[in-house]
KEROGU-704634 format. One record per residue (C-alpha): x, y, z. Coordinates in steps of 0.1 Angstrom, whole numbers, padded with zeros to 4 digits, always signed. Last residue first. Example, Ala and Ser with C-alpha at 12.3 -4.5 7.8 and 13.67 -1.06 7.14 Angstrom:
BEGIN
+0137-0011+0071+0123-0045+0078
//
This chain:
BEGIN
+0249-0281-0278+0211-0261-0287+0200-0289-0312+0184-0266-0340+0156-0289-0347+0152-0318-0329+0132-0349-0352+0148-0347-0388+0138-0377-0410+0168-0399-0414+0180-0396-0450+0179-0416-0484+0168-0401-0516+0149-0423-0535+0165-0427-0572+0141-0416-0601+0163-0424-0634+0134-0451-0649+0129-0463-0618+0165-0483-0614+0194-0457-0619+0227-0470-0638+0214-0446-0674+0224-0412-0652+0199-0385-0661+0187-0380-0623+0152-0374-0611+0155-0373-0571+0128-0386-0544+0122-0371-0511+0096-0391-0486+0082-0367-0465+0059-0376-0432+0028-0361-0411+0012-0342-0437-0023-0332-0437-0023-0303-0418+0008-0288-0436+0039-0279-0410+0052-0313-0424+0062-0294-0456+0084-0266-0444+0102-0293-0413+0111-0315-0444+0119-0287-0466+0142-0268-0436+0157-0307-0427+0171-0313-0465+0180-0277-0473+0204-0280-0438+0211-0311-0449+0225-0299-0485+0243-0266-0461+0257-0291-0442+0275-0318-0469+0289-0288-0486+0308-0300-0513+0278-0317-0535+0260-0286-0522+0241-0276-0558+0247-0307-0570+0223-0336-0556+0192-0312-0555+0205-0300-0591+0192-0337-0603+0157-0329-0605+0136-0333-0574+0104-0353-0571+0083-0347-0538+0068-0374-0523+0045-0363-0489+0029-0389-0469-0004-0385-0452-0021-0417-0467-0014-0403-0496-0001-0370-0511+0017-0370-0546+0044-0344-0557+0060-0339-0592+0091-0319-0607+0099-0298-0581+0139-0273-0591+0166-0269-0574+0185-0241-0593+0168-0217-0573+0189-0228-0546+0169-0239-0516+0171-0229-0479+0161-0190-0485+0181-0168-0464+0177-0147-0433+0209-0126-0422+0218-0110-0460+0184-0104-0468+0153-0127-0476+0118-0118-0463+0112-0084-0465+0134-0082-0496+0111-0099-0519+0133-0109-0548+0125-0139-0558+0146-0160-0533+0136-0198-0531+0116-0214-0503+0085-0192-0516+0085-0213-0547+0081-0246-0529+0049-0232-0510+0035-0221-0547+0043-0258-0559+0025-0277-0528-0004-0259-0538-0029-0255-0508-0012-0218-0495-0020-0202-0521+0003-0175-0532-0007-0141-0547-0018-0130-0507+0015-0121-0496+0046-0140-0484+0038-0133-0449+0008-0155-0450+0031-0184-0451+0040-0175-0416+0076-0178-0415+0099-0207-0396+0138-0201-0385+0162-0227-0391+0197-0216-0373+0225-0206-0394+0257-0205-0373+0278-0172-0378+0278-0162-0341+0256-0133-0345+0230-0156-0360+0221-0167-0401+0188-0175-0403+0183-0200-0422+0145-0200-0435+0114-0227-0429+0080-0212-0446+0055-0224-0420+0018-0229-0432-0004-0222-0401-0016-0242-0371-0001-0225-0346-0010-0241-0311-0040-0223-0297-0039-0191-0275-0068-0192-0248-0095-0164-0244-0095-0136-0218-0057-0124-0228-0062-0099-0258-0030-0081-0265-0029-0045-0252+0006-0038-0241+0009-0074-0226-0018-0075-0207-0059-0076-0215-0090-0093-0206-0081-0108-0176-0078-0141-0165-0069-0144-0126-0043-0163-0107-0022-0131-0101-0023-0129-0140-0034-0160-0160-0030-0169-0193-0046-0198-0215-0026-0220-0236-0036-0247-0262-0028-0277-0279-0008-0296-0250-0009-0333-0252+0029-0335-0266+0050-0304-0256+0052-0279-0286+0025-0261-0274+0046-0251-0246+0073-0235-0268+0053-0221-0291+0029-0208-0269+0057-0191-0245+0077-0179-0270+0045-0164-0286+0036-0141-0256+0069-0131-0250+0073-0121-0285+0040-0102-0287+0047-0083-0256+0087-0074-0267+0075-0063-0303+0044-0039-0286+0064-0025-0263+0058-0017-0228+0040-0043-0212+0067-0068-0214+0091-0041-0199+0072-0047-0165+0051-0075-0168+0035-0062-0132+0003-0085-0127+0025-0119-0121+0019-0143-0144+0000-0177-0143+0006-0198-0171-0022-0227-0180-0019-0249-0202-0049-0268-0220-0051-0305-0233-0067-0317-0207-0064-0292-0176-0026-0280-0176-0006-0261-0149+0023-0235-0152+0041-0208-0129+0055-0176-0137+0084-0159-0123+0101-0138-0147+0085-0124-0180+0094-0142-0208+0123-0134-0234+0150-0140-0208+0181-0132-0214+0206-0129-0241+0199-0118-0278+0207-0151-0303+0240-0159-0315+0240-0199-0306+0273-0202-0283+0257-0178-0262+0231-0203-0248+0192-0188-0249+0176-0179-0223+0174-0184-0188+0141-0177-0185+0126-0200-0211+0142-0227-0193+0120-0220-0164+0089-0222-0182+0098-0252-0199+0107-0272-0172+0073-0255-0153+0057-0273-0186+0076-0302-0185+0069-0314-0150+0078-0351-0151+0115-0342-0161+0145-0357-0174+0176-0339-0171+0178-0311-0199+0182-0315-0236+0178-0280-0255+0161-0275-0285+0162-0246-0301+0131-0228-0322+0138-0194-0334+0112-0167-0333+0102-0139-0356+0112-0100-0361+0131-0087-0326+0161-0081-0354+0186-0106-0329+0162-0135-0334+0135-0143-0308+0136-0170-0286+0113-0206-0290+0120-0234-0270+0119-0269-0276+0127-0293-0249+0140-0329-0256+0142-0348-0219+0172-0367-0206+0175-0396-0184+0185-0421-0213+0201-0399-0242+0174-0381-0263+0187-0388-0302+0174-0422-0304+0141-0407-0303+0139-0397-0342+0163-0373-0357+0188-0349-0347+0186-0315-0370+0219-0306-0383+0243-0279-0367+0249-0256-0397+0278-0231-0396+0281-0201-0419+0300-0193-0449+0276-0170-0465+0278-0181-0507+0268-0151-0527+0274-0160-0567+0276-0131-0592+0271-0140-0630+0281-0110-0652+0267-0091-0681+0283-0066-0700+0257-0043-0723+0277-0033-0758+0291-0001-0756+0291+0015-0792+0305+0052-0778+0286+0084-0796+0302+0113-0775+0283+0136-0753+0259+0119-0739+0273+0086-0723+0247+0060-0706+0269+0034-0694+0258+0003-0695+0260-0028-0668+0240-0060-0669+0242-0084-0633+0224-0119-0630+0222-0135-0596+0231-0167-0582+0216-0170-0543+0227-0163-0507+0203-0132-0490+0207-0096-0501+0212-0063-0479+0231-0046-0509+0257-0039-0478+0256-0069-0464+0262-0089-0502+0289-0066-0513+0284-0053-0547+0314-0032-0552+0314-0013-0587+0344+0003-0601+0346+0026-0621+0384+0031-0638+0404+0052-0659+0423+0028-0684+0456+0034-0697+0451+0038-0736+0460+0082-0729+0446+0111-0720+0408+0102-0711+0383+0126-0688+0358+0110-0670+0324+0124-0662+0289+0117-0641+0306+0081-0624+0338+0097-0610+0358+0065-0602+0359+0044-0569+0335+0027-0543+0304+0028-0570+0277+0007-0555+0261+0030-0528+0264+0059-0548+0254+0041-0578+0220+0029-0556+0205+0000-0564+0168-0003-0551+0148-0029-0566+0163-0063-0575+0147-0073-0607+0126-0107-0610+0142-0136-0633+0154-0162-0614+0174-0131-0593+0181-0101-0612+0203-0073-0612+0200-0045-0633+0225-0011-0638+0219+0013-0660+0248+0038-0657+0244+0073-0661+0210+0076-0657+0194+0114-0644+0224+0131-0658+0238+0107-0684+0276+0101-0685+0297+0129-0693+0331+0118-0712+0358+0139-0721+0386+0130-0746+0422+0126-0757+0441+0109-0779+0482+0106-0782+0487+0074-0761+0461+0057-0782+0429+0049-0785+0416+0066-0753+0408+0046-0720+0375+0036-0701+0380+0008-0675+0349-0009-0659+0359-0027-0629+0333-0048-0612+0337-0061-0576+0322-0093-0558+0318-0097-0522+0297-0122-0504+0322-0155-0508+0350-0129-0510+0366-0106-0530+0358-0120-0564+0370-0098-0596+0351-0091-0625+0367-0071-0650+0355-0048-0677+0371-0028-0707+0358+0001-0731+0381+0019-0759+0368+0049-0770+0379+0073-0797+0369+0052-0825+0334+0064-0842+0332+0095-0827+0371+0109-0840+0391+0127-0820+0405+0155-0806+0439+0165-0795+0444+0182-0769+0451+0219-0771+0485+0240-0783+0509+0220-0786+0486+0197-0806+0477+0229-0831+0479+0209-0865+0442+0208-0872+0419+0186-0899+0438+0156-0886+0420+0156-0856+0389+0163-0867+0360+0190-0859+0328+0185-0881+0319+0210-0902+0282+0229-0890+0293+0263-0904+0289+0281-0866+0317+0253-0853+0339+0263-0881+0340+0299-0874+0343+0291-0835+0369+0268-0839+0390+0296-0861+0384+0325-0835+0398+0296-0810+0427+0292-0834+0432+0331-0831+0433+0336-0796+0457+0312-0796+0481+0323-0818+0480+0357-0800+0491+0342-0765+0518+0320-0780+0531+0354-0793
//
């Protein structure tokens, strides 16, 4: 019997669908026999949560339920786009969200709804996984449903990532080198193989800092800092200077030096950073078996010297295996050719995140919030002033490292220009106590040893 009255209410749905009448709930009194249905304009009630994990994790819940205990419905979301899903940092898109990647729970193509208790997506932005470097960003979520008209407004979120790393200031001025001690600086690769990180390490004073340096190269880095182990040099090599030229003498077997093109031009640079970076030395120029040859290191041309980099350098944090954020330097160039590297404002903006991901990510970030805005700059007599507005005091008003470490990577940014030698930092603040009219001078000891290795 239940069999027969069946068959014939599906006859019945049939004739009404072919009419063109609308289905309604109240238009049927089978409930026993199939769920209800419900109206389009109310079946659907929509609910979102944010909820913070972590510093770096943040998830989204978006619950959808019926409008009572007694409803029903199916949802299918959007084929090609069932959710749209944007996130933006100061205004420029972050490319390449995946929902599978995103969506840890909750069928995202089609729900079905029996009752008010919400079915839940939920969205997981993890700052590892999404690959993205410390920042505020801007989320909007919609769901893109086909089969039933729902009014979803778009729900937007703030998401803050905050890495909690280590910072280990920069030490300033001489007063820093203890008596009988000598400031090195030595340049080892980070742990991607990418660029170099300069560390200085105090050793007993020396009156042969170029085999120092050679020899401290070789030993590698300390472990307490995060970076690969080893040496990034080849082994052996002995150093000399003529004027303001060194010169390293190699043996003619490099061995694994000469076997990859990331290992050569690493070695290569750690040693002209690092020696170039002792005072009177410019330049370096390589010798193998006492002889200069016209290439080594899988290819690189050798017959000509090396000269101390004289390029822009974009200062990062680099956050190391051991959690501590080391200050990294980037050729300007590697930001692309839309910014000119003679406007003090276009080398500002490339200290903040703007969503080029093969510069930022979640091990190098930017050192300045793009809250902190440059008001004004002025050059004379070699001296930098750069004008802050007041979010340069508040952005790390608790976090008396991560401010210095934004104070020492602008300072080392800026005096990485040609015709800068010094910063001066000054800060626009609304308070009505502040002489100047509001412009307070920002007070710090300019940042000498970068990185200090202990």
């Amino acid at each position: 019997m239940l069999r027969t009255i069946r068959n014939i209410f599906v006859l019945l749905l049939i004739g009404i669908t072919a009419s063109g009448m609308p289905i309604y709930a109240s238009s049927i009194s089978f409930s026993s026999i199939i769920p209800t249905i419900v109206s389009k304009n109310d079946a659907i009630i929509v609910t979102t949560e944010e909820k913070v994990i972590s510093s770096n994790h943040v998830q989204i819940k978006y619950g959808f339920s019926a409008d009572s205990d007694k409803s029903y419905t199916g949802l299918l979301f959007n084929e090609n786009n069932p959710f749209t899903v944007e996130l933006t940092s100061n205004g420029d898109t972050i490319q390449d969200l995946s929902l599978d990647d995103l969506v840890t729970l909750g069928n995202y193509k089609s729900l079905e709804l029996y009752s008010s208790t919400p079915v839940y997506i939920i969205f997981d932005f993890d700052q590892e996984k999404l690959n993205l470097p410390d920042g505020s960003y801007k989320l909007k979520i919609r769901p893109n449903i086909d089969n039933v008209n729902v009014s979803t407004e778009e729900a937007e979120f703030d998401i803050h990532f905050n890495t909690e790393g280590n910072y280990i200031p920069a030490l300033p001025a001489i007063t820093s080198v203890k008596h009988g001690e000598t400031a090195l600086t030595l340049y080892f690769p980070d742990n991607e193989a990418n660029y170099l990180v300069p560390i200085t390490r105090f050793v007993p004073y020396t009156s042969s800092p170029l085999t120092t340096t050679l020899r401290n190269l070789e030993k590698g880095p300390n472990s307490n800092l995060g970076l690969p182990l080893g040496t990034p040099i080849p082994v052996g090599g002995k150093a000399g200077k003529s004027g303001d030229t060194a010169y390293v003498n190699l043996p003619a077997d490099l061995g694994s030096f000469n076997q990859g093109s990331s290992a050569s031009t690493n070695a290569v640079n750690s040693l002209v950073n690092s020696l170039t970076s002792i005072n009177g030395i410019s330049k370096v120029q390589f010798q193998f078996n006492a002889k200069i040859i016209k290439d080594a290191f899988h290819g690189m041309t050798m017959d000509i010297p090396y000269h101390k980099p004289e390029n822009t350098m974009i200062y990062t944090a680099y956050l190391s295996d051991t959690n501590r954020f080391l200050l990294s330097p980037i050729p300007f160039s590697m930001f692309g050719n839309q910014y000119d590297d003679n406007n003090i404002n276009t080398i500002f903006d490339t200290m903040k995140f703007k969503g080029i991901p093969e510069i930022y990510n979640s091990k190098r970030h930017p050192i300045v919030p793009n809250e902190v805005e440059l008001l004004d700059y002025n050059i004379a007599n070699r001296v930098l002033t750069l004008t802050f507005n007041e979010e340069f005091l508040k952005v790390y008003e608790n976090n008396d490292h991560r401010r210095q470490m934004m104070v020492d990577g602008i300072i080392f940014t800026f005096r990485s220009l040609n015709d800068v030698d010094f910063v001066n930092i000054k800060v626009k603040v609304d308070s009505k106590d502040t002489n100047e009219q509001g412009i307070i001078i920002y007070d710090f000891a300019p940042p000498i040893y970068i990185n200090p290795e202990d």
